[in-house]
N, CA and C of each residue as an Amber inpcrd file, in Angstrom:
protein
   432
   0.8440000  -1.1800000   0.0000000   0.0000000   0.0000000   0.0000000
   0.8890000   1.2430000   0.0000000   0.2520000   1.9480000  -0.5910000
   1.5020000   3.3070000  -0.9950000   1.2600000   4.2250000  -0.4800000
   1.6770000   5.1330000   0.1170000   1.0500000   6.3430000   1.0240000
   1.2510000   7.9610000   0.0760000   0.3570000   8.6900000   0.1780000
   0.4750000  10.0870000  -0.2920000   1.6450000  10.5020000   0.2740000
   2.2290000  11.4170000  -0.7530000   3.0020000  12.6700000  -0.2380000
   2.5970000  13.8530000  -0.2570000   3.1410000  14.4220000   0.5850000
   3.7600000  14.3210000   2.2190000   2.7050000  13.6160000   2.7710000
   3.3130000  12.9530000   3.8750000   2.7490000  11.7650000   4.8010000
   2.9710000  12.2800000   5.9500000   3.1420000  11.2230000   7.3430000
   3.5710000  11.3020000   8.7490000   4.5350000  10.9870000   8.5740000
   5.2920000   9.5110000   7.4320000   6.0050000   8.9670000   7.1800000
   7.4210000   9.9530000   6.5970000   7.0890000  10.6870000   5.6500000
   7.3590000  11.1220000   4.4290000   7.6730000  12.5480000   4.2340000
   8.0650000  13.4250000   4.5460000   7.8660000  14.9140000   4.3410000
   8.8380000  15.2800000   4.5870000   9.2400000  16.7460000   3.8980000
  10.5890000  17.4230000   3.9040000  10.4770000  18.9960000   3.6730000
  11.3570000  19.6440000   4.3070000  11.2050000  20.9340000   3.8690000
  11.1410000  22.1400000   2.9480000  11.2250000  21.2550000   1.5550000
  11.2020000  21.6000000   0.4360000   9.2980000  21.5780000  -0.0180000
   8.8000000  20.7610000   0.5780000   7.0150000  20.7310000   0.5120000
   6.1990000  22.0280000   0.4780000   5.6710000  22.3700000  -0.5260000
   4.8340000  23.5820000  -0.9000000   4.3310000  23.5360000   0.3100000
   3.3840000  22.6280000   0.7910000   2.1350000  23.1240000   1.9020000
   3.0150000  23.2100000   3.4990000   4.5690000  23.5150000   3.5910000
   5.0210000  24.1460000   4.1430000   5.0390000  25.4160000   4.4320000
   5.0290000  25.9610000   3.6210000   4.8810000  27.7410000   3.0300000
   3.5720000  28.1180000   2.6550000   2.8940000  29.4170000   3.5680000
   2.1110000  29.8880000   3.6510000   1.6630000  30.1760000   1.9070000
   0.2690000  30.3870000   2.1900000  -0.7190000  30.7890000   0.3800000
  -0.2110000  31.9930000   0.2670000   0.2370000  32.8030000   1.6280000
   0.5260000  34.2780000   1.2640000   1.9990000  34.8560000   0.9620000
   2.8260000  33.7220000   1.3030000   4.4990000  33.3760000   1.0100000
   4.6840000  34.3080000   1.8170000   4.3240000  34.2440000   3.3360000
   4.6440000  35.4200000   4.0450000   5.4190000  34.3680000   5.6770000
   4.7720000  33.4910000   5.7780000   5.6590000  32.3930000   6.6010000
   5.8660000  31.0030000   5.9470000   6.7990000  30.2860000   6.6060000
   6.9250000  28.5870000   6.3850000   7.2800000  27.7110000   7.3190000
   6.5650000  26.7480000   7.3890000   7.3750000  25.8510000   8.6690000
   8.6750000  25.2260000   8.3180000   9.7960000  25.3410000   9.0940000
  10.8150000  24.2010000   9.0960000  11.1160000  23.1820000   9.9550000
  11.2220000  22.1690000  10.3190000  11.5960000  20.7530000  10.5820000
  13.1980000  20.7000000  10.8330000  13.5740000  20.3900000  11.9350000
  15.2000000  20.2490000  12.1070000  15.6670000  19.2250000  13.0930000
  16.3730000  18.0130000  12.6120000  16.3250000  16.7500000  13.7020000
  15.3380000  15.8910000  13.5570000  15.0070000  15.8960000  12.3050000
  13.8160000  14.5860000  11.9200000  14.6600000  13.3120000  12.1200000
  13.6800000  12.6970000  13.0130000  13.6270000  10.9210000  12.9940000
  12.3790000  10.0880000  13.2890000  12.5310000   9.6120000  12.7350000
  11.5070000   8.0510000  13.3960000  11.3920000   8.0900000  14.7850000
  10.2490000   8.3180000  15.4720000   9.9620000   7.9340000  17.1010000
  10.2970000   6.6920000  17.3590000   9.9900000   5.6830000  16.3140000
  10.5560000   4.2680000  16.6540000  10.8500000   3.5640000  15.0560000
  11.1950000   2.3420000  14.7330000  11.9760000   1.8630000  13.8490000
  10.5040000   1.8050000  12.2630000   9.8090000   2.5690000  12.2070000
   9.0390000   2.4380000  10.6370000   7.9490000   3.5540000  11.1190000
   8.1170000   3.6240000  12.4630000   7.4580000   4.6190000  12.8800000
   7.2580000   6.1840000  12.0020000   5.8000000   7.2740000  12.1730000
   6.0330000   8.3740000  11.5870000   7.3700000   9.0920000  12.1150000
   7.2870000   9.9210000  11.3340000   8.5290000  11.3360000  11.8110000
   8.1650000  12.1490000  12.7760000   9.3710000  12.5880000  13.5970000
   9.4280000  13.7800000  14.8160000  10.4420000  14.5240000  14.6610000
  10.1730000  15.6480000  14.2600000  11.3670000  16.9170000  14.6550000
  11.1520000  18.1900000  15.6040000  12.3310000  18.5590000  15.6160000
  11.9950000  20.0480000  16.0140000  10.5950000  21.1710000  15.1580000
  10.0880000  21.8410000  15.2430000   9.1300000  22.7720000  14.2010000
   9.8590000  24.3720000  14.4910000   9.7970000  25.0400000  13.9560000
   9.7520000  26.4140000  13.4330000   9.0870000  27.2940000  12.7930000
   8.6800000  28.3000000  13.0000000   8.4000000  29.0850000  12.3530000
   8.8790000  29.9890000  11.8270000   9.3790000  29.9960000  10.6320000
  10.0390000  31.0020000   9.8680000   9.4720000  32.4180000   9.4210000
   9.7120000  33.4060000   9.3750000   9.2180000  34.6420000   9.0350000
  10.6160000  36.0470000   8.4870000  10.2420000  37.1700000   7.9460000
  11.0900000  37.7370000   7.8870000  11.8790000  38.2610000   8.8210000
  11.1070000  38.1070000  10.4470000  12.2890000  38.7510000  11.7420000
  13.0150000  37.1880000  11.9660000  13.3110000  36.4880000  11.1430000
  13.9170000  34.9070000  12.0360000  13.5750000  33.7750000  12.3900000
  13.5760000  32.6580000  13.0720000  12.5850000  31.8910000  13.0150000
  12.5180000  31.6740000  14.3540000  11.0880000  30.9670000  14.8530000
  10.8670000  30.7540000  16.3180000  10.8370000  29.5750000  16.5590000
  11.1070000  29.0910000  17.4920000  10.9810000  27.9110000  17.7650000
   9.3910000  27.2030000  18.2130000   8.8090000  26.6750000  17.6150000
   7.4060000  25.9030000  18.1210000   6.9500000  24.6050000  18.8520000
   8.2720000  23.8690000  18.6630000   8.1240000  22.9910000  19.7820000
   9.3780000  22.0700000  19.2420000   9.6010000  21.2540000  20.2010000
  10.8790000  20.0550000  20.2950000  10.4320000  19.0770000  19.6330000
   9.2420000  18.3260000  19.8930000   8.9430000  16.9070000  19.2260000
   6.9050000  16.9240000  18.1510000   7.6960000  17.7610000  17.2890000
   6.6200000  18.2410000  16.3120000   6.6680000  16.9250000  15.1250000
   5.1020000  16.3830000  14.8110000   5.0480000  15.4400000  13.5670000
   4.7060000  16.5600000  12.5790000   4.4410000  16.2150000  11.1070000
   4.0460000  16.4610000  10.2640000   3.4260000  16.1610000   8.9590000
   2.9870000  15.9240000   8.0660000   3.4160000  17.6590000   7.8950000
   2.4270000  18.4430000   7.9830000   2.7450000  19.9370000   7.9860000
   2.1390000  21.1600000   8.7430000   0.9940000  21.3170000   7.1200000
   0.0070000  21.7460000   7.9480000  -0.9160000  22.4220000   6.6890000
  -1.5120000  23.8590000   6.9870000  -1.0950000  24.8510000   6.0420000
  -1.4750000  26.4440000   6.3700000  -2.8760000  26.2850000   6.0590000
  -4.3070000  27.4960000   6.3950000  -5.0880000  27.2370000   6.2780000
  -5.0940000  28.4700000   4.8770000  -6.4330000  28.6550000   4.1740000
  -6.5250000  29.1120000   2.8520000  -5.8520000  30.7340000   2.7270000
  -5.6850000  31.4940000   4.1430000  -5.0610000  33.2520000   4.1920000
  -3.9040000  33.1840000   4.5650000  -3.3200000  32.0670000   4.5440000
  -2.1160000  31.8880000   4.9830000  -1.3740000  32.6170000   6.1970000
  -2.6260000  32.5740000   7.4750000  -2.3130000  32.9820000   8.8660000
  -2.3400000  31.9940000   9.4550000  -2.6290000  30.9620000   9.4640000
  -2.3900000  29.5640000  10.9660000  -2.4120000  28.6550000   9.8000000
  -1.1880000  27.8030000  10.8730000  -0.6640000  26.3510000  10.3240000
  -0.8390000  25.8110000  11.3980000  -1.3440000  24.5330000  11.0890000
  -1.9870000  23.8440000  11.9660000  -0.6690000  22.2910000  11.5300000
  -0.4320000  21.5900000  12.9690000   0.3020000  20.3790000  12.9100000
   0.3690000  19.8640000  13.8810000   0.7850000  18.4920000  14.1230000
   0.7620000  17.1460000  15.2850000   1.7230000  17.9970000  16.0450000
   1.7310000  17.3030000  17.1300000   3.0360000  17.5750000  18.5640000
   2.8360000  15.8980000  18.9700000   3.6160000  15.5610000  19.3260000
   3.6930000  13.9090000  19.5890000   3.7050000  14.1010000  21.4970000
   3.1810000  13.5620000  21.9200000   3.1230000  13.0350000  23.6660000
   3.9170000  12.5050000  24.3460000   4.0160000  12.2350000  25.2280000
   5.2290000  11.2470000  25.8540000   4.9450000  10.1390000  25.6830000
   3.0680000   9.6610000  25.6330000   2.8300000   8.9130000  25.6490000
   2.8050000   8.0920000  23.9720000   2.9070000   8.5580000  23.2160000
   2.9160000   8.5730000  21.5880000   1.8330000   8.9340000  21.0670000
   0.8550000   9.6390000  21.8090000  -0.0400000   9.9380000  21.0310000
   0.2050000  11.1790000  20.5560000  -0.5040000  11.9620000  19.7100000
  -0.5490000  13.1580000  19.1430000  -1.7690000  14.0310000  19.6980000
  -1.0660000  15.3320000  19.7260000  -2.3870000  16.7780000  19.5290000
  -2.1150000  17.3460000  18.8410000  -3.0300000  18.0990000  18.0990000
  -3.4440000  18.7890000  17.4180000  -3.1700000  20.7440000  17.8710000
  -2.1990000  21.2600000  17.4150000  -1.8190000  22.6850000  17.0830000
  -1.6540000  23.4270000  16.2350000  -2.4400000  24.8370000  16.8070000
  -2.6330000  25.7640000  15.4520000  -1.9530000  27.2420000  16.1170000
  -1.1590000  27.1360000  15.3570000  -0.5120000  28.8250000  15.1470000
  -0.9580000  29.7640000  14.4930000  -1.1050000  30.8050000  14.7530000
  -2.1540000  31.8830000  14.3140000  -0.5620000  33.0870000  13.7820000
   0.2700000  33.1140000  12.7570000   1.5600000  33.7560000  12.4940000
   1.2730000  35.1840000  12.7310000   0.2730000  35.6300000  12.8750000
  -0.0250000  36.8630000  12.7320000  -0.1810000  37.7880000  13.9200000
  -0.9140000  36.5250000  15.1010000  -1.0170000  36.8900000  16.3720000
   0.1590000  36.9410000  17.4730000   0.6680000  35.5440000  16.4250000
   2.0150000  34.9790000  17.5130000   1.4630000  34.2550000  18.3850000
   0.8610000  33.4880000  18.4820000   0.0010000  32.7590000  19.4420000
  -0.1090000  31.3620000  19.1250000  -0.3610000  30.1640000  19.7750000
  -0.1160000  28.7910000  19.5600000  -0.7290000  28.1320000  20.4940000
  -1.8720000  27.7740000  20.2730000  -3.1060000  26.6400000  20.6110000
  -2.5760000  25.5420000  20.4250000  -3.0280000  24.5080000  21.9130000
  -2.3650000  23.4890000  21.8180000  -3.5810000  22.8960000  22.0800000
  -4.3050000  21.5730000  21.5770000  -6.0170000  21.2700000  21.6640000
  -5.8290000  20.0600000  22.7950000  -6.8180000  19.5970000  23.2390000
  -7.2330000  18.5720000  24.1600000  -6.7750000  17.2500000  23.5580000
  -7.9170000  17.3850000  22.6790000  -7.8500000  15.8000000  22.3330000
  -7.1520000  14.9960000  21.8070000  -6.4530000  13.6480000  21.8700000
  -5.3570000  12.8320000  21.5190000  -6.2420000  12.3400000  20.1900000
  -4.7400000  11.9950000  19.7590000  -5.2460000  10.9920000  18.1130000
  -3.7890000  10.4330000  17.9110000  -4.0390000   9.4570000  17.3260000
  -3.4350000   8.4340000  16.7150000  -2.0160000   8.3980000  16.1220000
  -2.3300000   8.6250000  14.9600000  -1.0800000   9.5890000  14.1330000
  -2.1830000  10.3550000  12.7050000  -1.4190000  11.6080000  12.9550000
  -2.5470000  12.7510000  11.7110000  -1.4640000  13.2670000  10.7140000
  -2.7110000  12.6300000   9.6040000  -2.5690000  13.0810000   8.4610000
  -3.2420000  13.8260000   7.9300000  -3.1190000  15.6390000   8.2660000
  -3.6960000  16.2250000   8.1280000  -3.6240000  16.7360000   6.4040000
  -4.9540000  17.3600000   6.6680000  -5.1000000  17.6090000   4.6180000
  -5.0440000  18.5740000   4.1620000  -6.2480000  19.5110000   4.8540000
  -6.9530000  20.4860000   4.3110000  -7.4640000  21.5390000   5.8130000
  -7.1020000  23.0030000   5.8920000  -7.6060000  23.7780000   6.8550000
  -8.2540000  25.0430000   6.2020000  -9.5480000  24.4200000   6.0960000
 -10.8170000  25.5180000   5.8540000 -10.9410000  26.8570000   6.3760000
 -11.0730000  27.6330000   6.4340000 -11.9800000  28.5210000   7.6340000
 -11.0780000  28.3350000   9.0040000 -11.8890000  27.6380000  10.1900000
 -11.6830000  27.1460000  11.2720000 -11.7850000  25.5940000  11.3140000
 -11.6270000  24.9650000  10.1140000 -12.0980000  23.3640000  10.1830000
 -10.5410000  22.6440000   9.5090000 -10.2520000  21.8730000  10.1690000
  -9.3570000  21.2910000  10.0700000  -9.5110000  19.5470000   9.4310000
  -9.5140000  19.1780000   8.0530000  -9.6490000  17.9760000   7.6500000
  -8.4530000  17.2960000   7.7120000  -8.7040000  16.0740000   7.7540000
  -7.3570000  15.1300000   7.6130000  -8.0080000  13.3820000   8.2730000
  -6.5950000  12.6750000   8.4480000  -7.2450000  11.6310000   9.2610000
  -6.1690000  11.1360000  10.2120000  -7.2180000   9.9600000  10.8840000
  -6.4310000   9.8440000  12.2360000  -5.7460000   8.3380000  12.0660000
  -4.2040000   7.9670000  11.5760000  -4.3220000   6.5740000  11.4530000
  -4.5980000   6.1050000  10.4690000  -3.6700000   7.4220000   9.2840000
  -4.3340000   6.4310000   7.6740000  -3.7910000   4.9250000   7.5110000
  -2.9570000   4.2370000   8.3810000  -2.4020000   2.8910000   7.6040000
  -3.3940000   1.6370000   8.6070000  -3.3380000   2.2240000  10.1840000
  -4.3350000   0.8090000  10.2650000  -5.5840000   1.5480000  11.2500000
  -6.6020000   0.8770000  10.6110000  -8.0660000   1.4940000  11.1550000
  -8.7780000   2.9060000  11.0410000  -8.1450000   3.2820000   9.5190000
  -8.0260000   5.3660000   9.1950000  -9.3880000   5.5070000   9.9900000
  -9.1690000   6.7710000  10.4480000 -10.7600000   7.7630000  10.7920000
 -10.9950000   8.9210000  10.2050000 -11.4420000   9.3540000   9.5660000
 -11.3220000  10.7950000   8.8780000 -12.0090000  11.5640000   9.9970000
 -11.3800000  12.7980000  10.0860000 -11.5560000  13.4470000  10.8510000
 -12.0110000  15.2100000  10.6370000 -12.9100000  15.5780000  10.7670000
 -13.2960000  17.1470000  10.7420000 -13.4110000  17.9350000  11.7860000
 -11.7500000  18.4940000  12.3620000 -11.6960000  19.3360000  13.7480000
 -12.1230000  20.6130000  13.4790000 -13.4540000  21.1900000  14.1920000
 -13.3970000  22.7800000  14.0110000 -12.7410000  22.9710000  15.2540000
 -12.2600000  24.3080000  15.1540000 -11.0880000  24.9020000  15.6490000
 -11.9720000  25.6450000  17.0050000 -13.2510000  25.7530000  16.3060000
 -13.7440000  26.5030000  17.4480000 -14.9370000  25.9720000  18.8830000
 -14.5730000  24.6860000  18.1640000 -15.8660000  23.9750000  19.4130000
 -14.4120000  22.8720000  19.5610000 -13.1390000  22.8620000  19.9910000
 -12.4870000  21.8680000  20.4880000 -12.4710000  22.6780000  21.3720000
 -11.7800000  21.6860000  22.3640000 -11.0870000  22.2160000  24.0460000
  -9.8970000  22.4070000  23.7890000  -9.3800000  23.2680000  24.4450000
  -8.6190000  24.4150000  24.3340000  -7.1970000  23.8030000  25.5910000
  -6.5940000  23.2140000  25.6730000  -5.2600000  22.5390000  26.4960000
  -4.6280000  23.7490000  27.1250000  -3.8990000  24.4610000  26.2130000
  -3.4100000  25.2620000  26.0130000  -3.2090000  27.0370000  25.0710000
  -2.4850000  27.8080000  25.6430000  -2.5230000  28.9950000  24.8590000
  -1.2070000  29.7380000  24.7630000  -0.4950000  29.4630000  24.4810000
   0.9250000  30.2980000  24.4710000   1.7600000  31.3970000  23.2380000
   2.0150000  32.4370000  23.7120000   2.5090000  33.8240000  23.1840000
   3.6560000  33.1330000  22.5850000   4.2140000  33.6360000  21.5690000
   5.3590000  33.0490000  20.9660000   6.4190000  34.0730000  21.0010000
């Protein structure tokens, strides 16, 4: 079975849906590996912009998907426990929502509006998934 690119598996920093619709930010990835031996990918994340880049977290999956104004990119953060949440950066605010709920491993697709498509676990038992941004629980909120 063959997986899309970019995947959980699969992705690199050369990937269009790295870089904002408005070519005004991009995520970068630094220290990618396997969490475990076929396992998806974990790196560092960034946010790149014209003042430099910020750091967004230590053990970020991917890959990142900007939504259609190219102000929030939304992407996995991996757990201690291996599960994943779901985070959306707002580049404009500087701000970084970190959501409640655990999932699997995400393969995110598509960020609408406030709706976040993708799925949870495309290789065994997929769930497709439609997160709005604005009726999840809220974990976290941090200034960047």
């Amino acid at each position: 079975m063959s997986q899309p690119y970019p995947s959980p598996w699969n992705f690199n920093n050369t990937d269009k849906n790295l870089f904002s619709p408005d070519g005004l930010h991009r995520i970068e990835y630094a220290d990618v590996n396997e969490i475990a031996m076929g396992s998806p990918l974990a790196g560092t994340c960034y946010l790149m912009r014209d003042l430099g880049r910020t750091l967004l977290h230590g053990y970020a999956g991917g890959p990142a998907i900007w939504n259609e104004r190219g102000n929030k990119v939304a992407f996995p953060i991996w757990t201690f426990d291996r599960s994943q949440q779901l985070v959306v950066v707002d580049a404009n605010e500087l701000t970084m929502t970190t959501y409640a709920q655990h999932f699997r491993v995400l393969h995110l697709e598509d960020f609408e509006r406030d709706i976040i498509y993708g799925t949870d676990s495309p290789i065994f038992n997929p769930e497709e998934i439609k997160f709005d941004t604005r009726r999840a629980i809220i974990e976290s909120v941090a200034d960047l």
